[in-house]
N, C-alpha and C positions, 0 to 999 in steps of 0.2 A: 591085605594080609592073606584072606582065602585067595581072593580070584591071584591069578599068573596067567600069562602067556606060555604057548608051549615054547616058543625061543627063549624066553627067558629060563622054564623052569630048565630047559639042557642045559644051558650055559652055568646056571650055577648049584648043578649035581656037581661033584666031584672036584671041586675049586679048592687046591691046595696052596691056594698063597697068597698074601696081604698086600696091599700098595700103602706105599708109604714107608716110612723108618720104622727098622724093627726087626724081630724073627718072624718066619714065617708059620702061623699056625695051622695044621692038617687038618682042625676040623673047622675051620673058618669057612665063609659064604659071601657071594657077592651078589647081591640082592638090587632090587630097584626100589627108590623113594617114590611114595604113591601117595600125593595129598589132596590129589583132587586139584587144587588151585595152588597158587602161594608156595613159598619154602618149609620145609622141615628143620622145626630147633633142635638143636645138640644142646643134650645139657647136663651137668657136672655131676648130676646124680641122680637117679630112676626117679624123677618126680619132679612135677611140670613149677614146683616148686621153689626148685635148685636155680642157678644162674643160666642163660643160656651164653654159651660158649662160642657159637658161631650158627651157622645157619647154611642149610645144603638147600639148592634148587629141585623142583620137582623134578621128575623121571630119571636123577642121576645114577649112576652107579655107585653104590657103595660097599665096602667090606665091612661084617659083623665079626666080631671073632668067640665073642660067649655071652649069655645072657644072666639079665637079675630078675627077683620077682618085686617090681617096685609099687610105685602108686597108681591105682585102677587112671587107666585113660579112657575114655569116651569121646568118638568122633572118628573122624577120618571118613574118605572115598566108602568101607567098608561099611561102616557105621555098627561097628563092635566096640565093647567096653574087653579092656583085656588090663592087664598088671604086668606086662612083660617086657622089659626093656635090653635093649641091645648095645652091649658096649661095641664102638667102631675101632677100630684097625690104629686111628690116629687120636683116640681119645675120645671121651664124654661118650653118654647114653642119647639114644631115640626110641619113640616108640614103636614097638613092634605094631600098631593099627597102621601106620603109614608106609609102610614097608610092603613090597612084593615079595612073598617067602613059597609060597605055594601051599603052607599050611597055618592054621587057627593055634596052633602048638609051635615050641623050640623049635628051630633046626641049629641051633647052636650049642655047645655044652653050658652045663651052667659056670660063670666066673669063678675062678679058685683063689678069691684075696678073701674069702671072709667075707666078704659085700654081696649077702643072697638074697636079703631084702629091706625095705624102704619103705615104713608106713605112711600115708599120706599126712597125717596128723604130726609125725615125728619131727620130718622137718622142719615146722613151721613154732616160731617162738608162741607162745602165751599172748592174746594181745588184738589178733591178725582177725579176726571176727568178732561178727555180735550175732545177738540173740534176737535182737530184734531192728525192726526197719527204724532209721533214723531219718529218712529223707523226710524234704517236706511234701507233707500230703496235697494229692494235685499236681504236684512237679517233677521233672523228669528224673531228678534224683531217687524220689520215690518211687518211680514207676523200675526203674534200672534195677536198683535195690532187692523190689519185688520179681522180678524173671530170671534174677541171677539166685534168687530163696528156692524158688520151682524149678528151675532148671537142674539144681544141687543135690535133687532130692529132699526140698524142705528143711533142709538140713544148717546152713547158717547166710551171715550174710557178712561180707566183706567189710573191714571194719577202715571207711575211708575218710578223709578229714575235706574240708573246705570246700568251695563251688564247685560246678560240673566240669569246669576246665581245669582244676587243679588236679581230679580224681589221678591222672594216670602219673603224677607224682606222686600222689599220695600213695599211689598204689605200690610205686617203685620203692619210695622206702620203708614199705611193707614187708618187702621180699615177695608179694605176687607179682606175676610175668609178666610184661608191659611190650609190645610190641608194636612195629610200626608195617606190618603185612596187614592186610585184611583176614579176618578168620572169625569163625563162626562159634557158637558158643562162647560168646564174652560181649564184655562193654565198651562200647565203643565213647570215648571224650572225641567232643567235636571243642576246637578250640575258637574263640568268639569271634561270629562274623562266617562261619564254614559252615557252608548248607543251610544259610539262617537261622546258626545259634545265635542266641542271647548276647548282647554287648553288655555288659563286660563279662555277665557268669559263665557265657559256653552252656552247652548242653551234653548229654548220657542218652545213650541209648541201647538195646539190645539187639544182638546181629542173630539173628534168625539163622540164615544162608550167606555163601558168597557163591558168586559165580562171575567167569570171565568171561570177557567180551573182548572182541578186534580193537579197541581202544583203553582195553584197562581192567580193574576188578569195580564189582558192584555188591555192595551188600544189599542187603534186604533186613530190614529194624522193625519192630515192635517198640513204641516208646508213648510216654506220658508226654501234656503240654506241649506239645509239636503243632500239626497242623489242623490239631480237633478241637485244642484248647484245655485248661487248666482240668484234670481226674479226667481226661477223656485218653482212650488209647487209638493209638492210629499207626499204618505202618507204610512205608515211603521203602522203593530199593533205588540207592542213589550210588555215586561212584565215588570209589576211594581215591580222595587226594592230599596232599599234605593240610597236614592242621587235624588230620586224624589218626588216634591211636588207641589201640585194642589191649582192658584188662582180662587174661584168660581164666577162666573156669577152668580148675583141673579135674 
């Protein structure tokens, strides 16, 4: 979001027009997606809450055409917390953290539908948290539970049903974001047998970091009952493969 390139920042001063179907709007921009690793979600509405729509690859080019003031993000290459999301040229919102814009602020006008802002809490039904840890103690449920509390600002804990390999369904009919990229800040479900999770329950764990490597992405976990044993924490960075998917922390 801060840092740009000086090619980049030329190229998209003075960008009068959109790709894709549509009119062209004059104060629109054509920015770079910047995630560090992994792709960038589109999603249907300023908050990491809403559906994801589709999904853009890192470094891509894309047009913004005006912004909302939606649900605080935190994360990104940048590692700023901001509320500013960017409708694109072809639909759905991103976060302005993963974007190359050249500034911490708009560079788009704000949306004129009436849609200025998105409280994080609004979107989400009655139901989606609890107040307190339900995991069993000692287990990696509870340990996941516990980093995804501190992580949040101590603020709640994700309200999920049944073993550690059901989590990322449970999470899906939650309406929190469920994804099959590696990313950081979220729970990762290992599904049973992947990475030596547990036969038949699977395992949870929290991703710390991700970073790529010439053969792939690697997380980096924090997690209970792994390789320390039953209330012991220990952290392992292993490689993402299928049979693994991530609930995000908005």
């Amino acid at each position: 979001m801060g840092k740009f390139s000086t090619a980049i920042a030329l190229a998209a001063v003075g960008i009068g027009v959109v790709t894709g179907v549509g009119e062209a709007h004059a104060d629109s921009r054509v920015v770079t997606v910047n995630t560090g690793a992994g792709k960038i979600n589109v999603r249907e509405a300023p908050t990491t809450a809403s559906n994801i729509v589709r999904t853009i690859p890192n470094r891509t080019r894309i047009t913004i055409l005006c912004h909302v003031r939606g649900a605080n993000f935190s994360g990104g290459p940048y590692r700023v917390t901001t509320n500013i999301w960017n409708r694109l040229d072809n639909g759905g919102y991103v976060t302005d953290a993963m974007l190359e814009t050249g500034s911490n602020n708009p560079v788009v006008p704000v949306c004129g539908d009436g849609q200025t802002s998105v409280s994080a809490t609004s979107s989400r039904a009655t139901g989606l948290t609890r107040a307190s840890n339900t995991g069993v103690s000692g287990q990696c449920t509870w340990g996941a539970y516990d980093k995804w509390f501190n992580a949040s600002g101590r603020k709640h804990y994700p309200a999920l049903a049944g073993n550690a390999k059901d989590w990322a369904a449970s999470a899906r009919a939650a309406r929190w974001t469920v994804v099959d990229d590696a990313q950081a800040r979220s729970i990762v479900v290992f599904q049973p047998g992947v990475h030596g999770a547990d036969r038949p329950a699977g395992h949870v764990a929290w991703v710390d970091s991700v970073a790529r490597r010439s053969d792939g992405l690697y997380i980096t976990t924090t997690e209970m009952n792994a390789t320390a044993g039953p209330g012991k924490w220990s952290t392992r960075t292993i490689k993402d493969v299928p049979g693994m998917s991530y609930i995000l922390l908005p």
